[in-house]
N, C-alpha and C positions, 0 to 999 in steps of 0.2 A: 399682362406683362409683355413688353414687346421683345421681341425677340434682337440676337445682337446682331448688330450691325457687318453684313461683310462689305469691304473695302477694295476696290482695284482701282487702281494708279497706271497712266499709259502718258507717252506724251503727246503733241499736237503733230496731226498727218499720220498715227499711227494704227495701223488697224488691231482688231478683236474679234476672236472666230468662235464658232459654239465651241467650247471642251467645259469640260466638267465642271475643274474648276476655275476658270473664269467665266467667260459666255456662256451660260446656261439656255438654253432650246426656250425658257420660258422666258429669261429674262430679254436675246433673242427676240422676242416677240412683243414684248413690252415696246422695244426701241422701236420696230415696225409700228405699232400703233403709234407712237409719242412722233415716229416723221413722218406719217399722215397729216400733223397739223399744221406743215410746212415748214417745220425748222431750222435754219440753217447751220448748224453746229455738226453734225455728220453725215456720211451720205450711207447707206445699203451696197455692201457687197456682197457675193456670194455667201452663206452662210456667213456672213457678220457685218461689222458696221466698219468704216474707215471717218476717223474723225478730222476736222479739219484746221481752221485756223483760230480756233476759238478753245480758251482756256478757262478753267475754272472745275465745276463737279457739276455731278446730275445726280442726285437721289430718285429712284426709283424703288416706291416699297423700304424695306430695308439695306438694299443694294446703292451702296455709294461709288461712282466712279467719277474719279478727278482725274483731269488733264492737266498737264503741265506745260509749262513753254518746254520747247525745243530752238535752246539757243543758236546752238552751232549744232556742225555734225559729230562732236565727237563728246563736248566737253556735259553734256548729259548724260552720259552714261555710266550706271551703275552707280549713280545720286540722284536718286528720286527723292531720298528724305531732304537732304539740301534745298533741290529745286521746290519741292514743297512748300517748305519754308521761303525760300527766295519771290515763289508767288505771292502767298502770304504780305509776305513786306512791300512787295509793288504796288499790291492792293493799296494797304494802306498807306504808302506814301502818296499816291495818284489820288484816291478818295479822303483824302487829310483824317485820316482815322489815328492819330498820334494821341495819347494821351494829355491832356494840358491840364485838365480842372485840378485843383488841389487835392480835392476829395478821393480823384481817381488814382490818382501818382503812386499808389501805394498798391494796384492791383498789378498785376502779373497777367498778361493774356498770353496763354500757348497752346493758342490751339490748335487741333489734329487735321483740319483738312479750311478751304476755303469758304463751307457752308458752317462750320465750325464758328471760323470767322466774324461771318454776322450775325449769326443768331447771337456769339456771345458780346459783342455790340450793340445790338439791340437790348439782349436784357439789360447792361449795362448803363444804356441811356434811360432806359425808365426806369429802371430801379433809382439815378438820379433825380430824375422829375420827380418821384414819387418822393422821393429824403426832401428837395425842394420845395416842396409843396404844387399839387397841379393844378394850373388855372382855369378860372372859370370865366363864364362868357352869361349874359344873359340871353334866352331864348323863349319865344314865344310858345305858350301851352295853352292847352282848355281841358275843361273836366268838368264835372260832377262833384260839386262840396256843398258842407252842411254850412258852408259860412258865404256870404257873400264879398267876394274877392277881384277887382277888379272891373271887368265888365261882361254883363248878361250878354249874351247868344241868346235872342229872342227865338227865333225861330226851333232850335233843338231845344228849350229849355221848353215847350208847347210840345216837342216832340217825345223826349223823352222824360220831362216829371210833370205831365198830366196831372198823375195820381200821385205826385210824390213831393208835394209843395212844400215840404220842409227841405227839400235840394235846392242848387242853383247852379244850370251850367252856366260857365262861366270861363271867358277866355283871359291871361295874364300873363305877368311876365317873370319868368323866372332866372335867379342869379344861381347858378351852379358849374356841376363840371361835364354834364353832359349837353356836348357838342362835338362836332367831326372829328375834331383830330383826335380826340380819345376816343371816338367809334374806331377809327384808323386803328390803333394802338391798340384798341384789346383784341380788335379781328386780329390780329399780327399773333396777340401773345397766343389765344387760341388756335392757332394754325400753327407754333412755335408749338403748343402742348401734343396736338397730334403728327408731327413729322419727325420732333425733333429724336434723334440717337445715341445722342452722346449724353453717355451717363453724367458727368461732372455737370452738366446745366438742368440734370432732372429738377434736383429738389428748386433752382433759381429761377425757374420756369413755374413748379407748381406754388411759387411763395407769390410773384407776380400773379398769376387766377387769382387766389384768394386776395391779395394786398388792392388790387387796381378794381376801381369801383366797374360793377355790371352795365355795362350798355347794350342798348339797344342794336338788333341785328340791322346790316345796312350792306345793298350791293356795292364796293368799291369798283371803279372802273379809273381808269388814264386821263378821263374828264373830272373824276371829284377830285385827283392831285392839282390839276389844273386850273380849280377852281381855288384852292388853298392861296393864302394871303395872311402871311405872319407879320407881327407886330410886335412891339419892344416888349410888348408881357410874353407874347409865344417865339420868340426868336430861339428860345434855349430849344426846343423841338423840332428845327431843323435835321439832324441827323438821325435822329430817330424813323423821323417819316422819312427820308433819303433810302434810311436801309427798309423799311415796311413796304413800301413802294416795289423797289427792288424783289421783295417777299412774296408780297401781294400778288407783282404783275406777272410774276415770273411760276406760279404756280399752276398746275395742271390737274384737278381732282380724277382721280377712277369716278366714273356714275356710276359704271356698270356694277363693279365688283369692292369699291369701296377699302380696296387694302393695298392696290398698285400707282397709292397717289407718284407726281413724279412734280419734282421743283429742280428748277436748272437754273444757276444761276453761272449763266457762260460767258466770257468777255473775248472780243475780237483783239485778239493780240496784237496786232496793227496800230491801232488804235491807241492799246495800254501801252504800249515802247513810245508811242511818239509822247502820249501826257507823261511817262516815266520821264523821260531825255528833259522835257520842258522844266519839270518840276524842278529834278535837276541843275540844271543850268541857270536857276532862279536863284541858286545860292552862290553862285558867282558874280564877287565883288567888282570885278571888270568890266563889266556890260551891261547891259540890258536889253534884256528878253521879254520877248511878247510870243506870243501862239495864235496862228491863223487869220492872220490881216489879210481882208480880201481890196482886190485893187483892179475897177472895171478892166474888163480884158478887151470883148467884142458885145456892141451894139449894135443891132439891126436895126431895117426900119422900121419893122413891125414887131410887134411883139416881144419878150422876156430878154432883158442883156444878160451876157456872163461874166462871170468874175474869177481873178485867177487868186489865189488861196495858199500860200507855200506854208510847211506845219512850225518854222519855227523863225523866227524873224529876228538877228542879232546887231544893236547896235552899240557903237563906242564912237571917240573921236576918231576914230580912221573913216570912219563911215555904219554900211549895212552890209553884212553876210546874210547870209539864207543856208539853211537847215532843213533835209525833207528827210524823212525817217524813214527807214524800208527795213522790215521784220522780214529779212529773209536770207537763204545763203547765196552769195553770190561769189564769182572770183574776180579776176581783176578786170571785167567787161560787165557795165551794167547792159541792160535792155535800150536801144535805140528811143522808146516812150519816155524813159528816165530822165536820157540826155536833152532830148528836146523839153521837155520842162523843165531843166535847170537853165535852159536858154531862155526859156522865156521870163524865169525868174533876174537873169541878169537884166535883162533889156528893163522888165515893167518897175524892178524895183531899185535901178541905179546901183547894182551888188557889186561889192571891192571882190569879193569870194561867194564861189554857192557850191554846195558838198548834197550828197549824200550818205548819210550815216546808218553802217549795220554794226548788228550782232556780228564778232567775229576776232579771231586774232589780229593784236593790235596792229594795226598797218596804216598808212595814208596813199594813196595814188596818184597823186596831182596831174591834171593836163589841163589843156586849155582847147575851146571853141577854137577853132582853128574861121578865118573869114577874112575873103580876097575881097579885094577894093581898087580902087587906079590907083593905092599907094604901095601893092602892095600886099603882102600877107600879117596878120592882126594878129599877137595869138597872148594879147593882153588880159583876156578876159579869162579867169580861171575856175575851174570846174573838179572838184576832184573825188575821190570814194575814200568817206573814212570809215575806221571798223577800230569797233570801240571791242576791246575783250571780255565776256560777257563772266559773270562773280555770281556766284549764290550767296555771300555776304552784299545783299544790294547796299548797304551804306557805302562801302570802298568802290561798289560797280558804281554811286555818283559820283563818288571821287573822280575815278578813272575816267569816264563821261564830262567834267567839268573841267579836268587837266586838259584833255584832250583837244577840247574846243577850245580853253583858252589859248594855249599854244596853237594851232592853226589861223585864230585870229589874229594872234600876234605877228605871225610868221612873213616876211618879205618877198618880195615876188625872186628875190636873190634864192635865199633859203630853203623855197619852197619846189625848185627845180630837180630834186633828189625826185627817182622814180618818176620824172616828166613821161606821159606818152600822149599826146594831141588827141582829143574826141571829136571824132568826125563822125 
C-alpha cells in the first residue's frame, strides 16, 4: 500500500531550505542526485534548492512539489490554491486539453496538482479508445504451428523441427491490436500504476491494467515518437501519445534503490505566457493572429543565414503590429536588448505599432524610436510596454489580454500620446 502523498507548493524564483517539515536532509539529497542529470529547472544553494523560471511539479518518491507562476510581485500572495488552479487552466488552454467529445462533456476534471492533470487525461483518453474500440494494424510474425500458415522459414524449420515434423515454422501476417502505439499506451498506463498518488484515479488506473490488452515490453525513446505517423483510423490517439510522451520522456527511474523514482513535468514559463497571449488573442474577432513568422535577417557569405522571429504577429486593415511577450517584472524602463529588437521588428516587418507585453498592473507606456535624418527628428515610429493585469480566473485574464490589444490596435497615433516618454 503506498503510502500518502506529502505536498509542497512554492512559486517560480523561490527557494527551499532543509527544515523538517518542508526540505527534509533526504529529500535534499534526492534534488542533488536528480541535478546531476543536468536539469535546468532549479539551481543548489546552500542547504537547498532555489528554483527557477519553470513551472509545473516534480514528484519524487512520494513527495510532490509544484511550482507556481509568480505573476507580479504582490498579486500571488497568500493564493496558492487560486494560482494552482490558474496554472491548471493555462495548461489546458495552451495544450487544447478542453473537453469537446460528447461522451466526455459530462466528466468533471478537478484536479489537485498539475501531474494530477495528466495523468487524469490520459486515463481519460484511453478509457475513450478503449469505449471506441482500438485499432488494429497488420504485422508481420513467425512461429511454430501445427498448421501450415503462410510461408515456410526453410532454414529454422531444419533448425528447429528436425524431430518434430508434425510443426511448421512459419512466417505470416497478422491483423490485430498489437503494434507501437498500444506498446506506447500500456508502458504509460504501467508507469501510471507505479507513481501514481492520487487516490481518486487508483481504482481508474487499476481498471485500465486489466481492461487494455498486454503488450509486449519495448524501449521508448524521442526517436520511436518520431518515427510515429497517424492516420485517419489513428488520428483519435493523438492526445494520448502527446500526454505519454510528455510521461515517458519526462521520467527518471531510482536503479539504485527503486522507491526514489522522480518525474518532472516542468514548463518554461516564458514560453507558456507567450502560447497563453497567442491562444488568447485567437479569439479576437478584429484581427488576425499568427505566432512566430520568421523573416531572413542576416546572410553571410558563407555559411548558416539568421532569421528574425517576433512571438506574436497582428494583422487588420490598418496594417501589422508586433507583440513580444516577456514573463517578467519590470517598471517603466525595459532593458536596452528589448528595445533594439522591437526596432528591428519595426524596420523588418513594416510595423504601424510594436509593444511589449507583461504580467502586471494594467498600464500602457507609449514612446517612440526617436531617429535624426537631414529632416530632421522622426519620432513616428511607436514602441511601447504594455502590462496586462494578471487573474487567476484565466478565462477573464483572456478577456483582459484580448481587450487590451484590441484597444492599442485600435488606438491613433493622437490617443496614444498619454504617458509619451521617447526610447532611446
Amino acid at each position: 500500500m503506498k503510502t500518502e502523498r506529502k505536498h509542497i507548493t512554492v512559486y517560480e524564483h523561490q527557494s527551499l531550505r532543509i527544515k523538517e517539515e518542508e526540505l527534509t536532509q533526504d529529500l535534499y539529497d534526492q534534488f542533488v542526485k536528480f541535478y546531476g542529470n543536468g536539469v535546468p529547472y532549479f539551481s543548489l544553494i546552500r542547504n537547498g534548492v532555489e528554483f527557477k523560471e519553470y513551472v509545473g511539479a516534480i514528484q519524487i518518491g512520494n513527495t510532490l512539489i509544484e511550482v507556481l507562476p509568480k505573476a507580479d510581485k504582490n498579486a500571488n500572495d497568500g493564493n496558492k490554491n487560486a494560482w494552482q488552479k490558474a496554472l491548471i487552466d493555462m495548461l489546458r488552454v495552451v495544450h487544447g486539453f478542453e473537453v469537446k467529445a460528447p461522451t466526455e462533456s459530462s466528466l468533471a476534471l478537478k484536479s489537485n496538482s498539475v501531474l494530477d492533470l495528466y495523468f487524469e487525461m490520459f486515463v481519460q483518453e484511453v478509457e475513450r479508445l478503449l469505449h471506441s474500440g482500438l485499432a488494429k494494424k497488420y504485422r508481420r510474425t513467425e512461429g511454430n504451428l501445427t498448421a501450415l500458415k503462410g510461408s515456410l522459414v526453410f532454414s529454422k524449420q531444419i533448425s528447429k523441427n528436425l524431430v518434430h515434423q508434425e510443426r511448421f515454422y512459419t512466417q505470416y501476417t497478422t491483423y490485430d491490436t498489437e503494434h507501437l502505439l498500444h506498446i506506447i499506451l500500456y508502458k504509460t498506463i504501467l508507469l501510471l500504476k507505479r507513481i501514481n498518488t492520487s487516490p481518486k484515479l487508483l481504482n481508474r488506473i487499476n481498471s485500465l491494467v486489466l481492461n487494455f490488452p498486454e503488450m509486449p515490453s519495448q524501449k521508448i525513446t524521442e526517436a520511436t515518437f518520431e518515427r510515429i505517423t497517424l492516420n485517419r483510423k489513428t488520428q483519435d490517439y493523438k492526445k494520448a501519445l502527446d500526454i505519454a510522451r510528455l510521461l515517458l520522456m519526462n521520467y527518471h527511474p531510482d536503479l539504485n534503490k527503486g522507491n526514489k523514482h522522480v518525474l518532472a513535468l516542468m514548463f518554461d514559463m516564458n514560453l507558456l505566457w507567450e502560447q497563453f497571449v497567442l491562444v488568447s488573442l485567437k479569439k479576437s474577432k478584429t484581427f488576425k493572429v499568427t505566432g512566430q513568422n520568421s523573416k531572413g535577417f542576416w546572410k553571410p557569405t558563407n555559411g548558416r543565414a539568421r532569421s528574425i522571429r517576433p512571438d506574436i504577429k497582428i494583422q487588420n486593415d490598418q496594417g501589422t503590429f508586433i507583440l513580444d511577450t516577456k514573463w517578467k517584472n519590470v517598471n517603466s524602463k525595459p532593458s536596452i536588448e528589448d528595445v533594439r529588437q522591437m526596432y528591428a521588428y519595426h524596420h523588418y516587418f513594416e510595423a504601424e505599432k510594436v509593444a511589449l507585453l507583461y504580467p502586471g498592473e494594467e498600464n500602457y507606456i507609449s514612446g517612440n524610436f526617436v531617429q535624426v535624418n537631414h529632416k530632421g527628428i522622426n519620432e513616428n515610429q511607436e514602441c511601447g510596454l504594455m502590462f496586462v493585469r494578471s487573474n487567476a480566473n484565466v478565462k477573464k485574464w483572456q478577456g483582459e489580454i484580448v481587450r487590451q490589444v484590441e484597444s492599442w490596435v485600435g488606438k491613433s497615433e493622437q490617443t496614444s500620446s498619454a504617458g509619451h516618454s521617447a526610447l532611446k
